[in-house]
ZAGUBA-373651 format. One record per residue (C-alpha): residue in one letter; z, y, x. Coordinates in nm, 3 decimals, m for minus. Each point is the difference from the previous one (the first is absolute). Last residue first. Layout:
N
('A',(Z,Y,X))
...
This chain:
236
('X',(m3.803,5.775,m2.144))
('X',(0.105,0.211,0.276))
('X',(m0.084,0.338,m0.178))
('X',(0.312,0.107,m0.125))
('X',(m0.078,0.150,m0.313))
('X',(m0.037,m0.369,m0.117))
('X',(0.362,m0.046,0.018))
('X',(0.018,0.346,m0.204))
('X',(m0.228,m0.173,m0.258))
('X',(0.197,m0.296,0.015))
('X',(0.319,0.188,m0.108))
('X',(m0.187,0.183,m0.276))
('X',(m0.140,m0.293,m0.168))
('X',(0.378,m0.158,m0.012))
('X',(0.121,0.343,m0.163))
('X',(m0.293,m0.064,m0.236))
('X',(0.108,m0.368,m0.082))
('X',(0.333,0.088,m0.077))
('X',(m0.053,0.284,m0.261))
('X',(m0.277,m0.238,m0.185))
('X',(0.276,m0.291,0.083))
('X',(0.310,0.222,m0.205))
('X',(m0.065,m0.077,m0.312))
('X',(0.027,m0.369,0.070))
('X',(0.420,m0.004,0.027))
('X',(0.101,m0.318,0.135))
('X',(m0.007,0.139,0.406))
('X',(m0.239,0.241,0.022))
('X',(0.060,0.059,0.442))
('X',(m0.035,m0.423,m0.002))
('X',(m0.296,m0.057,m0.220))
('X',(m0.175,0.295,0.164))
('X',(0.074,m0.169,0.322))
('X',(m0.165,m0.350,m0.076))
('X',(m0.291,0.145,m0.180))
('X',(m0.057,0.201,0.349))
('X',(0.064,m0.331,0.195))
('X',(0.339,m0.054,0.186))
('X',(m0.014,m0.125,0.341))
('X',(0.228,0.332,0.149))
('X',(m0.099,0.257,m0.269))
('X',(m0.137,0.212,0.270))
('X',(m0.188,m0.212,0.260))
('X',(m0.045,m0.278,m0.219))
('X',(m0.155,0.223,m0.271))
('X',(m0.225,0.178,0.235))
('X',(m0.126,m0.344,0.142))
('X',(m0.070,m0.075,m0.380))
('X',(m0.171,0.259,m0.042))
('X',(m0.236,m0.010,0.291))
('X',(m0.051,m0.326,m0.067))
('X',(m0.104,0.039,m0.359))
('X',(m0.292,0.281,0.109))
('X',(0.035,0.337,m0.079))
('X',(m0.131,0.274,m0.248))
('X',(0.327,0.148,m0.126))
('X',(m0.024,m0.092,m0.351))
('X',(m0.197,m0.359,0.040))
('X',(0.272,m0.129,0.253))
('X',(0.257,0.106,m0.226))
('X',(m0.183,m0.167,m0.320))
('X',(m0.023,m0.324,0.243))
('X',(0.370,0.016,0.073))
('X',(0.113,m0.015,m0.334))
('X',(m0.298,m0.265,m0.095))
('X',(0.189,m0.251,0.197))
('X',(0.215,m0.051,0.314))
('X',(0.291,m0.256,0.139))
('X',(m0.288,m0.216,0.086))
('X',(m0.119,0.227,0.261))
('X',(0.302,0.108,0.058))
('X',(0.073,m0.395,0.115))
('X',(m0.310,m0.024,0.206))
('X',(0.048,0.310,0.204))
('X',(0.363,m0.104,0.080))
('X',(m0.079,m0.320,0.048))
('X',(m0.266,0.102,0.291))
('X',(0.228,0.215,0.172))
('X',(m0.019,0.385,m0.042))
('X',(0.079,0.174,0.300))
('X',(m0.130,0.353,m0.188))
('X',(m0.239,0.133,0.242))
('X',(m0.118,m0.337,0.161))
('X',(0.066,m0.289,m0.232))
('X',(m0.146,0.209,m0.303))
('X',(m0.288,0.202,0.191))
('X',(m0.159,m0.316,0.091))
('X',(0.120,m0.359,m0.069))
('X',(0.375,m0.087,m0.089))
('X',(0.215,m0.062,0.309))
('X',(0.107,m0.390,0.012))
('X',(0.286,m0.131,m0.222))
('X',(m0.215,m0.134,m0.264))
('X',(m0.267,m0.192,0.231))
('X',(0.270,m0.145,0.215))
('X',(0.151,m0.136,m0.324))
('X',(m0.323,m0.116,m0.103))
('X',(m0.029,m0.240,0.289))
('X',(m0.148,0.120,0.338))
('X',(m0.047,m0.341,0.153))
('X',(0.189,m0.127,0.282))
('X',(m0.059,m0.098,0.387))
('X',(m0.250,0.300,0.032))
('X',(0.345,0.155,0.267))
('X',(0.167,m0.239,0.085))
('X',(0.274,m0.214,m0.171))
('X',(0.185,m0.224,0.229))
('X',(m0.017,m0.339,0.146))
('X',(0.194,m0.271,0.226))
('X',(m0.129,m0.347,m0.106))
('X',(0.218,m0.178,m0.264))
('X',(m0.324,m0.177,m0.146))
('X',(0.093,0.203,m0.352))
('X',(m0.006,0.339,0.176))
('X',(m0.361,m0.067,0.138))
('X',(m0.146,m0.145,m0.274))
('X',(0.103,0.357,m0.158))
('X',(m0.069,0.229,0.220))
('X',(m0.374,m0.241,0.033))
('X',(m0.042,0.014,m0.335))
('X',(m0.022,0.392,0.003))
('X',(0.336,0.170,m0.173))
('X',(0.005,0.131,m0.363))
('X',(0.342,0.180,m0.107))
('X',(0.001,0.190,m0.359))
('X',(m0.093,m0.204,m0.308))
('X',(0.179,m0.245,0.198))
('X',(m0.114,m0.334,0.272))
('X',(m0.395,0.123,m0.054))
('X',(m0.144,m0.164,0.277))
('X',(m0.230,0.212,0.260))
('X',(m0.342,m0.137,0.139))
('X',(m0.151,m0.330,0.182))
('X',(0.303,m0.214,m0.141))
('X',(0.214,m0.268,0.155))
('X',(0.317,m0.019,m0.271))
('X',(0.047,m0.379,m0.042))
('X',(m0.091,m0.108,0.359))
('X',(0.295,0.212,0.098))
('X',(0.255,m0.220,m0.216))
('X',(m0.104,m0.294,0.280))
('X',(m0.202,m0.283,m0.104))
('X',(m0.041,m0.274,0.275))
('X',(m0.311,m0.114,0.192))
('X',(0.026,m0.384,0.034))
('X',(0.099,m0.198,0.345))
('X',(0.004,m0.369,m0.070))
('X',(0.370,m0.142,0.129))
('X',(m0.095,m0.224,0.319))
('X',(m0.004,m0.336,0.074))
('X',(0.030,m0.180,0.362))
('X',(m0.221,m0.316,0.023))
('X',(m0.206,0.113,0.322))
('X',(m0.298,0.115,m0.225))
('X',(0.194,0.247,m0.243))
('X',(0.091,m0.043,m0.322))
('X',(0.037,0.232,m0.226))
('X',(0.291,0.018,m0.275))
('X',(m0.038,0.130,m0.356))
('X',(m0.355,m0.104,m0.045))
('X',(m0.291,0.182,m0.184))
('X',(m0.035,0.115,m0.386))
('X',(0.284,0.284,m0.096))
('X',(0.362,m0.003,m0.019))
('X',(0.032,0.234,0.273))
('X',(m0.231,0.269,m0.212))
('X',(0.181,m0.076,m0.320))
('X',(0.341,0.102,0.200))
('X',(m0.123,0.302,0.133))
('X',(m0.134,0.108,m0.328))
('X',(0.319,m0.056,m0.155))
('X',(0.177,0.165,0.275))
('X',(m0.194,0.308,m0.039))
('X',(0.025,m0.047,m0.357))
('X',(0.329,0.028,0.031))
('X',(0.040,0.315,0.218))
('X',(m0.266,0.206,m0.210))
('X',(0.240,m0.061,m0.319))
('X',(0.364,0.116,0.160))
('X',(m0.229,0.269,0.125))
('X',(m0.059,0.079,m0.392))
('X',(m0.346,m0.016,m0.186))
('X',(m0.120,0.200,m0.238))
('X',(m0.360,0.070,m0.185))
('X',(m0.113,m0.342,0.038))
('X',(m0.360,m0.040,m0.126))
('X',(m0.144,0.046,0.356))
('X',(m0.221,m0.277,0.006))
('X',(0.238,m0.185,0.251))
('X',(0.310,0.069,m0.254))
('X',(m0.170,m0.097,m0.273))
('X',(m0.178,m0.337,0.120))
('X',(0.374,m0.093,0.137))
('X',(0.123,0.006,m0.372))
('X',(m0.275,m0.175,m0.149))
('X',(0.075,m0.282,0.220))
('X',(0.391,m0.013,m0.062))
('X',(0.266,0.189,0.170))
('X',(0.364,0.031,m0.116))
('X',(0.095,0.077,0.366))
('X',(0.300,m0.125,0.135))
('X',(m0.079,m0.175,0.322))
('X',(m0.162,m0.316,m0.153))
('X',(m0.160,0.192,m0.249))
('X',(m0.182,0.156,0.240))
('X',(m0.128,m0.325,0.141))
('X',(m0.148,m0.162,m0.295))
('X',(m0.164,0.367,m0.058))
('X',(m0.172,0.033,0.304))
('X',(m0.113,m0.407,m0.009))
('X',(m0.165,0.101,m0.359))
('X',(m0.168,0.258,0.176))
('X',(m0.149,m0.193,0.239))
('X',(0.040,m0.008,0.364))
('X',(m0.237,0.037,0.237))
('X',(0.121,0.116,0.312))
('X',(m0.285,0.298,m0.035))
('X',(0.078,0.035,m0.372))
('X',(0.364,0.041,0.004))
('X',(0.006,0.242,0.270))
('X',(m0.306,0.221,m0.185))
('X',(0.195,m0.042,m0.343))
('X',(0.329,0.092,0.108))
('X',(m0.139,0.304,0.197))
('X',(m0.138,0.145,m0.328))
('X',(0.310,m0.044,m0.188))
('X',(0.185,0.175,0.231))
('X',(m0.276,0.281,m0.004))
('X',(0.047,0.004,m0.354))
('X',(0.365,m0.005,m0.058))
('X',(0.056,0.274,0.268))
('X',(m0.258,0.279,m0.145))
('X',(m0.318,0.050,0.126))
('X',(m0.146,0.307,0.185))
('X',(m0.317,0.010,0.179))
('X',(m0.037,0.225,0.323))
């Protein structure tokens, strides 16, 4: 399913309900001003283009009013009357906070929770609800904490953040090491998280040398030796 963050699909919904009861813009903005909102007609075009990055609850429940309000202020009579004399209040659709968020996919709320429109429409109308299972997005947050792929997740329970932040964490150091011993830079650095506990082989020479660079050649074989052993061991 699409994904669209909470501004836009707001914004989206806006324009559809404001458009089908027909009211302009310029009638939007009169009435959002009226309940706090420092809205003008170049204001509502961005937000119902999608222009609006942000947009608080305290926001969505105005314009839901506003909206409601420009829609009962529209073309058509206030009171109906009916054939024996008696009148009646005319019966318009209102505009509920629910209306707002209706959205065939999941709405980015955080960098890390997405739920479907529907979770969502469905929490804002009051109705009882709770969050299934498909009823959210895998955000990146999901993505980082998961297993890392293939030998990684499996053999070393690597998570995906760990992988990607050795990853950066390395540089040519590594690459000479992989080069030397004639293996691949995942195998070394699952090696390296195994036995230097998340440090990279640059990483742990830096640490056993300390401040005094003479002693890195000396370092970096004793490091060489204690992955060859590793290797030795024939589950890699």
């Amino acid at each position: 399913m699409d994904m669209e963050k909470l501004p836009r699909v707001v914004g989206q919904n806006c324009a559809r309900i404001r458009r089908e009861h027909r009211v302009t813009q310029s009638e939007l903005a009169s009435h959002a001003r009226r309940v706090g909102l420092r809205w003008n007609n170049s204001k509502v075009a961005d937000f119902e283009s999608g222009r609006t990055e942000k947009i608080s609850l305290a926001d969505v429940a105005a314009l839901a009013l506003a909206l409601d309000n420009a829609i009962g202020a529209g073309p058509g009579p206030a009171v109906v009357w009916r054939a024996d004399g008696t009148a009646a209040r005319r019966k318009r659709p209102r505009v509920r906070l629910a209306d707002l968020v209706q959205f065939d996919g999941f709405v980015s709320l955080t960098d890390d929770f997405a739920p479907t429109g529907d979770a969502l429409a469905a929490f804002f109308s009051g109705r009882p609800w709770e969050l299934g299972s498909g009823d959210t997005a895998e955000t990146d947050a999901d993505r980082l904490l998961s297993p890392a792929p293939g030998v990684l997740g499996k053999r070393y329970r690597m998570r995906v953040s760990d992988v990607e932040d050795m990853r950066r964490r390395s540089d040519v150091a590594e690459r000479r090491v992989c080069q030397r011993l004639g293996i691949g830079a995942d195998t070394l650095l699952g090696l390296s998280w195994r036995l230097w506990h998340g440090r990279t082989f640059g990483e742990e020479r830096d640490r056993r040398a300390g401040a005094n660079p003479a002693l890195r050649a000396a370092v970096s074989r004793e490091l060489r030796a204690e992955l060859e052993k590793e290797l030795t061991r024939g589950d890699h």
